[in-house]
N, C-alpha and C positions, 0 to 999 in steps of 0.2 A: 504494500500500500504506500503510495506518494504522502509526501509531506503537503501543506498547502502551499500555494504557490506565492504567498505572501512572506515578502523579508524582515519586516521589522521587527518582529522579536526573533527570525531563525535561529539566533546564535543560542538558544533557552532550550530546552529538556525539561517538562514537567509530568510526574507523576502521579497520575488523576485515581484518585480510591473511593472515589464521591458514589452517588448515587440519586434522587428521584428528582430536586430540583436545584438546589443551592448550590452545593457545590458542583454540580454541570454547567452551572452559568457560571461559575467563576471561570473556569478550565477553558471556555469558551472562547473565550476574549482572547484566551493566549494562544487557541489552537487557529482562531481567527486570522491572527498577525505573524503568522508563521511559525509561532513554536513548536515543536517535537514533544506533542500530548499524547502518554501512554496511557490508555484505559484500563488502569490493570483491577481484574475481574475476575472471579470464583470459577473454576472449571465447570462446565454444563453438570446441575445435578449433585453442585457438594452445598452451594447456599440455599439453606430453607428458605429464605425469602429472594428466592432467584425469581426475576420477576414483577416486583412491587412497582417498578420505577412505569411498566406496559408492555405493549407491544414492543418487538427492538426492532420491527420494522415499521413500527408507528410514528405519528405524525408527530410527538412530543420527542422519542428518542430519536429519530432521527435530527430534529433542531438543537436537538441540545446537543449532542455527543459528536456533531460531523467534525471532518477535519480531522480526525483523533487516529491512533493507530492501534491495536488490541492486543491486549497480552493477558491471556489468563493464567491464573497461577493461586494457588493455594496457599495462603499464608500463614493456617493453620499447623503448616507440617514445617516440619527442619530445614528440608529443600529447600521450600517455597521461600520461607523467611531467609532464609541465606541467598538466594537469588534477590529477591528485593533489597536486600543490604548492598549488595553489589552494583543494581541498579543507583541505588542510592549515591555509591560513590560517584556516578557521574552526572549526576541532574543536579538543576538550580533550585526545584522548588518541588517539594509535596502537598498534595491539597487531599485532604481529607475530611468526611463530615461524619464519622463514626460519633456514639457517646461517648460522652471525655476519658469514662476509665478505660474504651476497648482497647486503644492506642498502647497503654499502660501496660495491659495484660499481654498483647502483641510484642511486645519490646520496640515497637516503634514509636515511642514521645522524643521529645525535643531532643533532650539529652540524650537518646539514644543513636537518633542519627547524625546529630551535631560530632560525635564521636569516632562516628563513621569520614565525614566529609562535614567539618566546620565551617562551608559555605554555604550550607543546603539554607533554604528556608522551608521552615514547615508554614502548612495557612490551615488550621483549625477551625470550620465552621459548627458549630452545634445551635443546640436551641434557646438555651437559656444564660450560656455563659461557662468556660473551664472550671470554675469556682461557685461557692456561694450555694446554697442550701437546695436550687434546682438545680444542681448540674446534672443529676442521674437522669433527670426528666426525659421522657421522647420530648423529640421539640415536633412540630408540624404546623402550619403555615397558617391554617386559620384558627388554632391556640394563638398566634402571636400576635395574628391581627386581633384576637379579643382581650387577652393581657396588655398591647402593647398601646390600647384606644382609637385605634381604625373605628371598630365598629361600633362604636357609639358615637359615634360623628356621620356614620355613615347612615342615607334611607331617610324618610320623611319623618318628621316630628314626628313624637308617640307611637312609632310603628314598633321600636325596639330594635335592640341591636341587630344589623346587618354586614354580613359579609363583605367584602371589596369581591367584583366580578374577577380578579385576577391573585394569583401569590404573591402577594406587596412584601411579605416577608422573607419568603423562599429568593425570590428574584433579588430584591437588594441587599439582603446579608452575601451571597454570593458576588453582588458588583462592589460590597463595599470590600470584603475580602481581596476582591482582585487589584483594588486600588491599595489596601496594605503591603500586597506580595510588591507592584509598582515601587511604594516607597521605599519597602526593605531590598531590595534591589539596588536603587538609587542609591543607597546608604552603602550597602557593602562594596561600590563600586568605590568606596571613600575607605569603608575599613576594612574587607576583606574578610566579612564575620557573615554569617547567617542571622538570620533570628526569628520566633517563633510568633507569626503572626496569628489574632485570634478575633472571629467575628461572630455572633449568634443571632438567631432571625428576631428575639426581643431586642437587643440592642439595635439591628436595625429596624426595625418596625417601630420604636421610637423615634428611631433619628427620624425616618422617614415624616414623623408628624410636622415636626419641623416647628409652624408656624401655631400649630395651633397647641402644642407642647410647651411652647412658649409663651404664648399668654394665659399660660397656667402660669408656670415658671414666673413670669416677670408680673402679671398682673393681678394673678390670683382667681383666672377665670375661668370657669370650666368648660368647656365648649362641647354643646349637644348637637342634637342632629340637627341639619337646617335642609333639608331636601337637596334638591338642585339651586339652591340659592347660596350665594359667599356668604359664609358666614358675616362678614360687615361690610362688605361692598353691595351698591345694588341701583341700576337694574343690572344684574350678573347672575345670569343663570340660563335655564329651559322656559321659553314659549310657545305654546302652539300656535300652528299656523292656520292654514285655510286645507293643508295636507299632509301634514306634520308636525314635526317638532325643530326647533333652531337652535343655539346657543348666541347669547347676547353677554357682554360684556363692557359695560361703560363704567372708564376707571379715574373719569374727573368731569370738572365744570366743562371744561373745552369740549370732552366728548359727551356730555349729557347733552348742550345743545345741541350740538349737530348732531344727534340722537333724537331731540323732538322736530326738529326741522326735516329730517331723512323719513320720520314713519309720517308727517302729515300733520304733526300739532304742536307750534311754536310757542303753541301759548302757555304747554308746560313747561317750559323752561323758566319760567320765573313763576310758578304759580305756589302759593303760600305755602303746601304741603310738601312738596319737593323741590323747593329753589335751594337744596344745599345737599349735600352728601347726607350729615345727619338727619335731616329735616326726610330726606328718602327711607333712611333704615329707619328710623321711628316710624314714619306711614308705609311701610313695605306691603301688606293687606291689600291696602287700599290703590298704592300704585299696581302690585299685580295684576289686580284686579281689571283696572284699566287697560295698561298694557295687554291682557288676556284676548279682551276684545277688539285692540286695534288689530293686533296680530293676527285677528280670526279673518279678519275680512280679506288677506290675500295670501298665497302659495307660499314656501319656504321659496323658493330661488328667487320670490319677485323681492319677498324682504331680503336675503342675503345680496342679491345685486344693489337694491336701494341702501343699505349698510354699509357695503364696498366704496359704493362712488362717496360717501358721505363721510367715511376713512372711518368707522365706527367697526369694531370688530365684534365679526362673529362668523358663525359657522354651523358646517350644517351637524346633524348627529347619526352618523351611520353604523349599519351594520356590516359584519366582517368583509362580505363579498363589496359591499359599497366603498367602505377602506381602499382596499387595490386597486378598485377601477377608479379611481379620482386622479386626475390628470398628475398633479405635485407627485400622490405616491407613486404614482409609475415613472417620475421622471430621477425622483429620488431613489430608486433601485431597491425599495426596499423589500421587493421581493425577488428574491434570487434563487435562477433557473441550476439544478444541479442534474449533471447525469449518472444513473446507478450502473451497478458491472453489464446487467444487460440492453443498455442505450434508453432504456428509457429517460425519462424527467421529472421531477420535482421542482417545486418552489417551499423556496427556504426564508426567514424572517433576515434580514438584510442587518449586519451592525450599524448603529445609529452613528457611528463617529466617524466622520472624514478625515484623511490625511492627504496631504497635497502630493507626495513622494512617496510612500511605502503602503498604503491603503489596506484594506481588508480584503481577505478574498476566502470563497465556500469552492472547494474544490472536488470534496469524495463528500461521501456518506459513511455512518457507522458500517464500519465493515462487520462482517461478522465475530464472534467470541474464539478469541485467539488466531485472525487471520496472519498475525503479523508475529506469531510468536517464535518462527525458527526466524526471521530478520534480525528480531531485537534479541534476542539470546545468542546468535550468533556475535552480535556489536559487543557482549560482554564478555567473549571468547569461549562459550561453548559451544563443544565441537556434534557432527550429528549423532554421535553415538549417543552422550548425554543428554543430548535434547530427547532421542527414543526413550531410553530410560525414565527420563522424566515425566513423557505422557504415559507411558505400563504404568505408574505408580501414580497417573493422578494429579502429580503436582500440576501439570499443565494441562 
């Protein structure tokens, strides 16, 4: 199996032990940017929970894990652990999202491999944190969006707590991870040290809140659900149309007027219950309200065009197949065409970050479990006799 065809991280070796969402999105980015991402993975039939993560030819594992090369191996047994040691000696980084203590029992924590090769960096994703009284905890993504306050902010007043449609937790504990391995990287390029980086989907599904964690933090506020409305900006939210629904967005006096002059009534712009930001979020009801109805009397595209020319933003709200087909995302690539061993095609979720010189590129698909394992066993210098040996006995 080829490497990806992207240079800017080529010179990197990472060690991917992850599995269902976090830590595949972390592994991602660097299998993205050309690094040599090892999947390494339980031989067919020795992990009880072989499996969990889907189909391996589904539509989640094949986005998450492309790009990657396959090495199964057993790390239960003597071999196994002696072959990943090995590997060890030559990679830049391990990423791992096992429970804090499995690593432990493994002989693979910090200090074990630091011991081995004192450049390595390990990237620990878990759920709750290496430490502190939930470490043992399963973590899982929409535990952290309810610990972590997603879902009481999320969903219409008094509805109760609701879910986020996506893994808010899973997804950015893995991009934040991938930006520590980033900096520890940076660093050893100063001191010539590894070091054990550590991210959990609580810690990020707080960062995540961000703004509204912070006017807890700073102002002592608690912030509930508000539907599709900002919480204290407003008119900013969902309208209906005359065939839909839009998103509206006005973020000052400049665009409030040219906001009531675009839909047809000038005369709110100064009219006594909404001449002010405040004076808006206090009568929000009742602007709704209003707004509801003007909205009704024409199409979504007739308002998003009247919006556009009036530099008032907003937009429309689609469904996934509407997504792709919308002129920007097709132009932005962010679906990207891949071909599998037998010529077919895919489309794959496009990386969000441009580079002007070294870009991102999707080149393979998850190949199969252990495609690539007399390649990369051969790179540590076993010869084929012990590579047979190895699959009689299971390690691989």
């Amino acid at each position: 199996m080829t490497r990806s065809k992207a240079s800017a991280l080529s010179n990197l070796r990472i060690l991917d032990l992850t599995r269902v969402r976090a830590g595949p999105t972390c592994c991602r980015i660097f299998a993205d940017f050309g690094a040599d991402v090892i999947k390494i993975e339980a031989p067919p039939g020795v992990d009880p929970n072989e499996g969990m993560s889907g189909a391996r030819n589904g539509s989640d594992m094949l986005n998450l894990h492309r790009n990657k090369r396959s090495l199964t191996l057993n790390l239960k047994t003597p071999e196994g652990l002696a072959i990943f040691k090995q590997l060890v000696a030559t990679a830049d980084v391990v990423v791992e999202n096992y429970r804090p203590d499995v690593k432990h029992r493994l002989g693979i924590a910090y200090d074990d491999l630091k011991a081995i090769n004192p450049r390595i960096i390990l990237a620990s994703i878990s759920g709750f944190g290496e430490t502190g009284p939930y470490r043992t905890r399963a973590g899982f993504d929409q535990i952290a969006q309810g610990m972590g306050g997603l879902m009481w902010v999320t969903g219409l007043p008094g509805q109760g707590p609701v879910r986020a449609g996506i893994a808010v937790a899973d997804s950015s504990a893995g991009l934040f991870a991938a930006i520590g391995i980033l900096v520890a990287l940076q660093e050893r390029a100063r001191s010539g040290e590894g070091q054990w980086v550590r991210s959990s989907l609580l810690q990020a599904q707080i960062a995540m809140m961000d703004f509204q964690a912070a006017r807890y933090l700073v102002d002592g506020i608690v912030p509930q659900q508000a539907g599709n409305d900002h919480p204290y900006s407003t008119p900013m939210g969902v309208v209906r149309t005359a065939d839909g629904f839009i998103n509206i967005a006005v973020g000052g006096q400049g665009q409030w007027k040219a906001f009531c002059t675009a839909i047809g009534h000038a005369e709110m712009q100064d009219h006594p219950d909404y001449a002010t930001q405040e004076l808006r979020l206090k009568n929000r009801p009742a602007l709704n309200a209003r707004l509801a109805e003007i909205f009704a009397t024409r199409s979504s595209a007739e308002w998003l065009d009247a919006l556009e020319q009036a530099g008032v933003p907003a937009g429309p709200i689609y469904k996934m197949d509407e997504v792709f087909a919308d002129p920007q995302v097709e132009h932005l690539g962010m679906a990207v065409p891949v071909s599998d061993e037998e010529g077919g095609r895919v489309r794959l979720v496009g990386q969000p970050v441009e580079l002007s010189r070294t870009p991102a590129a999707i080149d393979h698909l998850l190949p199969e479990p252990g495609a690539d394992n007399e390649d990369i066993l051969r790179e540590i210098g076993l010869d084929d006799a012990k590579i047979a040996m190895l699959r009689r006995e299971r390690v691989i």
